[in-house]
Every structure is written in structure tokens, then in C-alpha cells.
MIDOLO-905305 format. One record per atom (N, C-alpha, C): residue in one letter; x, z, y. Coordinates in steps of 0.2 Angstrom, whole numbers, plus 5000, padded with zeros to 4 digits. Each point is the difference from the previous one (the first is absolute). Layout:
N
aXZY
...
//
This chain:
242
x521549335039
x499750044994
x500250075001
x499550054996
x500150065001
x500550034994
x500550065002
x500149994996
x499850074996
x500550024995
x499650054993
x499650075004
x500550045004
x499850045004
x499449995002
x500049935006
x499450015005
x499249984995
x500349964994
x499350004996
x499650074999
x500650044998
x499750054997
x499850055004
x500250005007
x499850055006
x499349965001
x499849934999
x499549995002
x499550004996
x500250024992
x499550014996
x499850075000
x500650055001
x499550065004
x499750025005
x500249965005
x499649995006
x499249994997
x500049954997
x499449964998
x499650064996
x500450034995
x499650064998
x499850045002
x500450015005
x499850095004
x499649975005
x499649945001
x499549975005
x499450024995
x500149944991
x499650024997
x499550084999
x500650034999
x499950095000
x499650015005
x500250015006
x499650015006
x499349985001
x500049944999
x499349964999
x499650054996
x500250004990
x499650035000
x499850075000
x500550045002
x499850055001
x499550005006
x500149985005
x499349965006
x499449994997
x500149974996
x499249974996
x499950074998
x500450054996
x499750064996
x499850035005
x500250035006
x499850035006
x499249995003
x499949935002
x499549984999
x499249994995
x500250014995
x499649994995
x499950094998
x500550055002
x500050044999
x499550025005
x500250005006
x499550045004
x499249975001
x499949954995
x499549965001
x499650064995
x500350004994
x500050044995
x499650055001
x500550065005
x499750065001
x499450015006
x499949955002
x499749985007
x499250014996
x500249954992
x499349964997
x499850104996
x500650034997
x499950074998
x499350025003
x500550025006
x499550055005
x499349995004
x499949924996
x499249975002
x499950004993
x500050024996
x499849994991
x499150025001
x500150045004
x499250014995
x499549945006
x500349995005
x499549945002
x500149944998
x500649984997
x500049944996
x499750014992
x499650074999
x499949994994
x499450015002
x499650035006
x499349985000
x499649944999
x500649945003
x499749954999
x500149944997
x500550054992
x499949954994
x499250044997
x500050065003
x499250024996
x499549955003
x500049985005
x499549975003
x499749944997
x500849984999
x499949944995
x499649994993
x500250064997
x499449994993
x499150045006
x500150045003
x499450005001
x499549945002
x500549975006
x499649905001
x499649984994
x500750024995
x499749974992
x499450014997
x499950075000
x499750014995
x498950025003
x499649945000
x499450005003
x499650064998
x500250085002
x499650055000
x500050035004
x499450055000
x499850065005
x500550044999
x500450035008
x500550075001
x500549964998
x500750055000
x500649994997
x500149984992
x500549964999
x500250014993
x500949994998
x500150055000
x500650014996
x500349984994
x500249975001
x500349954992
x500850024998
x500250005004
x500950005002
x500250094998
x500349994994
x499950084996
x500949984998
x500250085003
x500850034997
x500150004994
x500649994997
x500150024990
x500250055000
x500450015003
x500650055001
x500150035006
x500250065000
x500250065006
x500649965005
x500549964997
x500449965007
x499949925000
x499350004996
x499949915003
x499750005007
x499650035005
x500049995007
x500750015003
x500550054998
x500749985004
x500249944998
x500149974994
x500249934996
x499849945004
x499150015002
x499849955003
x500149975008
x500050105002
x500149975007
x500749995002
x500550004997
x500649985000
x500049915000
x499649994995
x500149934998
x499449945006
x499750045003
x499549975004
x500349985006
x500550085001
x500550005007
x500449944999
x500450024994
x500749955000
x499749914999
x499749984998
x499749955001
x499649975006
x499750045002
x499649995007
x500749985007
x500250044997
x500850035007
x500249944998
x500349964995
x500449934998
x499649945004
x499450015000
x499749945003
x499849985004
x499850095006
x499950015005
x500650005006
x500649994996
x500950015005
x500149954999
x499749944995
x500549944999
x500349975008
x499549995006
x500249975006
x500850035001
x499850084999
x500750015003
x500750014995
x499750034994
x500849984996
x500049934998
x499749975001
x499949934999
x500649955006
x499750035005
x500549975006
x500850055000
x500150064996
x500750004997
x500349974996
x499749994995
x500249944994
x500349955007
x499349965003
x500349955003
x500749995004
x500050035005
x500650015004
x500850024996
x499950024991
x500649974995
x499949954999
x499549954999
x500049954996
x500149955007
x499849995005
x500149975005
x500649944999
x500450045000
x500649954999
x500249954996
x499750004995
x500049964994
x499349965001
x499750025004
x499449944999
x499849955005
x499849954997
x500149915003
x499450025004
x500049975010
x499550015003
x499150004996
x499849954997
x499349994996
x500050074996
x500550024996
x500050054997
x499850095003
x500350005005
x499950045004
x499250025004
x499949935003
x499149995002
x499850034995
x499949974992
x499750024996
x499850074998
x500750035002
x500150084996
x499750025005
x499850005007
x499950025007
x499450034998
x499849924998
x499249984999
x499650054994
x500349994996
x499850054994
x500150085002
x500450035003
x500350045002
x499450045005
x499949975005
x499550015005
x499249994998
x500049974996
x499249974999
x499950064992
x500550034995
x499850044995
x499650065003
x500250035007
x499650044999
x499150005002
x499949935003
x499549965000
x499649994994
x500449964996
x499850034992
x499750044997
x500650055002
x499750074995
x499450005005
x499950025004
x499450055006
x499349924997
x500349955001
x499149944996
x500150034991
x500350004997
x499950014994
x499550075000
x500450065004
x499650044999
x499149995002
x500149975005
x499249985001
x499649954996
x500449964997
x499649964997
x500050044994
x500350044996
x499950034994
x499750055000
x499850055005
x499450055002
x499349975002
x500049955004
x499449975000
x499849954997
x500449964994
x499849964996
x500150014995
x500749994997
x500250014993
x499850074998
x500050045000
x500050084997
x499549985001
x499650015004
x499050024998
x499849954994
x500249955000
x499849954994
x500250024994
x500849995001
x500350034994
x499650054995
x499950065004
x500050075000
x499349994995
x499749985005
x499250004996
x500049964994
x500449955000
x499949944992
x500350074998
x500650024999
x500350024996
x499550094996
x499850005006
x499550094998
x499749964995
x499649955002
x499349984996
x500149964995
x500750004999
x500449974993
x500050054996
x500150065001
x500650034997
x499350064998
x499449995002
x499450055000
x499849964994
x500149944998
x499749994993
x500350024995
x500650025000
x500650034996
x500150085000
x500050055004
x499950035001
x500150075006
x500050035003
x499950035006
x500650005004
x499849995005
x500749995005
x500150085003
x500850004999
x500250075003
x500749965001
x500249975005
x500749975005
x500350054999
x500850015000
x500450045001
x500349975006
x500350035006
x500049995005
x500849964998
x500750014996
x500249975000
x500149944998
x499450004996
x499849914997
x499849965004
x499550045005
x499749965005
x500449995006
x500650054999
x500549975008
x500549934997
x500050004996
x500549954996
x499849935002
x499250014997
x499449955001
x499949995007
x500150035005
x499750005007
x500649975003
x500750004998
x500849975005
x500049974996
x499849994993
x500049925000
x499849975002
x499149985003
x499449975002
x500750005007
x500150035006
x500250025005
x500649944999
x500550004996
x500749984997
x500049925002
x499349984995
x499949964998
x499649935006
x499950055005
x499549995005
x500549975007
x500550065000
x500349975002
x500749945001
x500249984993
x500349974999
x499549915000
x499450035000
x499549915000
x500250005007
x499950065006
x499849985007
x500949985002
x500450044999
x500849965000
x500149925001
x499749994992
x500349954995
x499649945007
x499150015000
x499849945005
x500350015007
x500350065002
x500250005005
x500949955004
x500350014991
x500849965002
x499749934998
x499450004997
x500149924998
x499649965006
x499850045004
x499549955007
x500850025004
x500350044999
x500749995006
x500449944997
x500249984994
x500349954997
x499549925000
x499450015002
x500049955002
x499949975008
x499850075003
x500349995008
x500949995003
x500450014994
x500749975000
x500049924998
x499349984997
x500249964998
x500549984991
x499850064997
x500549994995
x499549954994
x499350055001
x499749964994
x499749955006
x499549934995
x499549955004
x499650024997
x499449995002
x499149974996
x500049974994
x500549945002
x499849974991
x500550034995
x500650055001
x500450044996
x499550044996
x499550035007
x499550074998
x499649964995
x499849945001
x499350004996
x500449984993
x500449965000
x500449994993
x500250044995
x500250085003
x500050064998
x499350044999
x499649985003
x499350055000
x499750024991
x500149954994
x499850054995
x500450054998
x500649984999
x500350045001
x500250055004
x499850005007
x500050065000
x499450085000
x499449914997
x499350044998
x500250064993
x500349974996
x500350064996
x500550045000
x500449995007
x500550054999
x499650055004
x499649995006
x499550055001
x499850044996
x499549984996
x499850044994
x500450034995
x500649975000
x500650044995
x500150065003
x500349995007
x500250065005
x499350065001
x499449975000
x499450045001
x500150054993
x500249984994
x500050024994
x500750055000
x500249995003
x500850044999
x500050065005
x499650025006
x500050015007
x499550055001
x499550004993
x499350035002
x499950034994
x499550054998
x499850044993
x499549934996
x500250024992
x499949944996
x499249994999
x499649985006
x499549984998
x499849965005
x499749944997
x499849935005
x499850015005
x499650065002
x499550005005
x500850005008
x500350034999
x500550035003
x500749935001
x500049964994
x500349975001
x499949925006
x499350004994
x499949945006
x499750035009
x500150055002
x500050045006
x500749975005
x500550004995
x500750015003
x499949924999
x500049974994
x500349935002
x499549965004
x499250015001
x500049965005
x500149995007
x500050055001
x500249985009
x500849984999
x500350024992
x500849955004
x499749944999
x499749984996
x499749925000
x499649975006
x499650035002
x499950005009
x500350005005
x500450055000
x500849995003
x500449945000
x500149974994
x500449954998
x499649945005
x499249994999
x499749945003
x500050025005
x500050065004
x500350005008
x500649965002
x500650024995
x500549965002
x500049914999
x499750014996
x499849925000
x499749975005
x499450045003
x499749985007
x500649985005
x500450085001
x500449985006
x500549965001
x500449974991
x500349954999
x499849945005
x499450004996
x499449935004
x500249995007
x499950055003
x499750025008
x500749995003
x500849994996
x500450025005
x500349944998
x499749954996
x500249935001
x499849965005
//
């Protein structure tokens, strides 16, 4: 046994690893940060693009309007600092790992590998799936909603809020089917586990569709069906690997 001393040498030890680490991860996430700054205005040309796909007219249209004299700094700050957190998970992602390492059981490990290496996978299908699918749809239901009600003039921070979540949300469905076909290629879940669960997890999908995405149907059922989709892929490969 250890005694009083070496506990307590080893619980700073352990601290001063934790420290390190995140300061690591802020390094990272920092310079992603500044990286994402000093491309702000191409990353924002092609949130304009997005309501342009949107909207079915001749020329340009600008929708995306300032309130206020520091809401473009406000905004590009927040586009950066979110972008850069999603964009560096592989790598501050793999700092975290190499603290946790030690304390996690071999299965656990693959797991975090897999989640780890496949998020940035995610993020980059999320964003394509939600520029070429969800956003144009969304975007249109929601103009041609909100034009019976009356005139659309977006603020661009409402509409960036609306955009990282669609993205948020996009990403967390491509994740979620990605650890659950690696868990069943470990063999954790079976096919008749999956089907047993299948109503439920037909509404945890659409719960999650609803919590994950801006509050309107169209948008929701976007996000929970391909997890429902996903789910019946895993049930195929259950099948397949019996």
C-alpha cells in the first residue's frame, strides 16, 4: 500500500497531467480559432449562399441584416469559436485520449478511437448533408411560412444559431449511426436485441430530432429519419454478421 505522502504526490501528479492536457486542448482549439478568424469572410460567404440556394428568384438576395455596430464582431467570433471546436476534435480529442488511456478497459478504448477519428467524418457529412439537403428544404418551408405571417428580414445572428444547430444536430445523428454499427461489429448488440428496441428507438429519434434542430417539423423529421435509417442499417449488418 501507498502510503499518505505517495498518495498525495500522485494525486498531483495526476493533476498537473490533467492541467497540461487542458491547456493542450486550449492551444489547439485556440489556434483553430484564429486559423477560422482570418478565413471569416469565406466562411461567411457561404452561409450567404445558403439562403441564396434558398430563395427561388432572379440576382442576388440578401436577407442576413446587422442590428447593431458589434454584432458582425459578435458573430464572427462565434462562427470561429464553434467551427474551430468541431473542426480540431480529432486532435484535441486524441489529447484528452492519451489522459484517459490509462483508466480505460481495452473495448473502451476502440470505442473512444472510433468516435474520435470518425467525429471529424461527421462534422465534414453533416455539413454536406445540411447544405445540400436539409438547409435548402428547411429554408424554403420556413420563408414560405413565415411570408404568410409576415416579411422575412433574418438577422444573421438568429440565422447562425439556426445554421450550428441544423450542423450540431447533423452531426451528432452521423456519430450516433456511426458508434452503433461499430458496436455491433464488436458484437455488443444482436439483431433481435435491435429489433426488440426498434420502437423505441423510432421515438427516441424523433425526440432527439426535436431537441437537436429549430422547432419546426419539417426540420425535425430531417434529422430523425436517417437516424431511423441508420438504425435499420444496423439491423441489416446484425443479420449479415450471424
Amino acid at each position: 500500500m501507498m502510503s499518505e505522502s505517495e498518495e498525495l504526490e500522485s494525486i498531483w501528479d495526476h493533476l498537473s497531467a490533467m492541467r497540461k492536457t487542458v491547456i493542450q486542448m486550449g492551444i489547439i482549439v485556440g489556434l483553430g480559432f484564429l486559423t477560422l478568424l482570418f478565413l471569416h469572410q469565406q466562411v461567411f460567404q457561404l452561409i450567404h449562399l445558403s439562403i441564396e440556394k434558398m430563395v427561388q428568384q432572379e440576382g442576388s438576395v440578401k436577407m442576413l441584416v446587422l442590428f447593431g455596430p458589434l454584432e458582425g464582431v459578435a458573430v464572427v467570433f462565434k462562427v470561429s469559436f464553434w467551427l474551430a471546436i468541431m473542426l480540431t476534435t480529432p486532435l484535441w480529442g486524441w489529447v484528452l485520449f492519451r489522459f484517459l488511456a490509462p483508466g480505460l478497459r481495452p473495448i473502451e478504448r476502440s470505442l473512444y478511437l472510433f468516435f474520435l477519428f470518425g467525429s471529424l467524418f461527421a462534422v465534414l457529412g453533416a455539413l454536406l448533408v445540411a447544405w445540400n439537403f436539409t438547409l435548402p428544404l428547411s429554408n424554403q418551408y420556413l420563408y414560405q411560412f413565415n411570408s404568410g405571417i409576415g416579411n422575412n428580414l433574418w438577422g444573421i445572428n438568429q440565422y447562425l444559431d439556426y445554421f450550428l444547430l441544423l450542423i450540431l444536430g447533423h452531426s451528432v445523428a452521423i456519430e450516433a449511426i456511426f458508434i452503433l454499427l461499430f458496436l455491433v461489429h464488436k458484437g455488443v448488440f444482436s439483431a433481435d436485441w435491435l429489433k426488440g428496441k426498434r420502437r423505441m428507438m423510432m421515438v427516441l429519434a424523433f425526440i432527439i430530432g426535436a431537441i437537436l434542430t429549430p422547432p419546426d417539423v419539417l426540420s425535425q423529421a430531417l434529422l430523425a429519419l436517417p437516424l431511423i435509417a441508420g438504425y435499420e442499417i444496423a439491423i441489416l449488418y446484425a443479420k449479415l454478421r450471424t
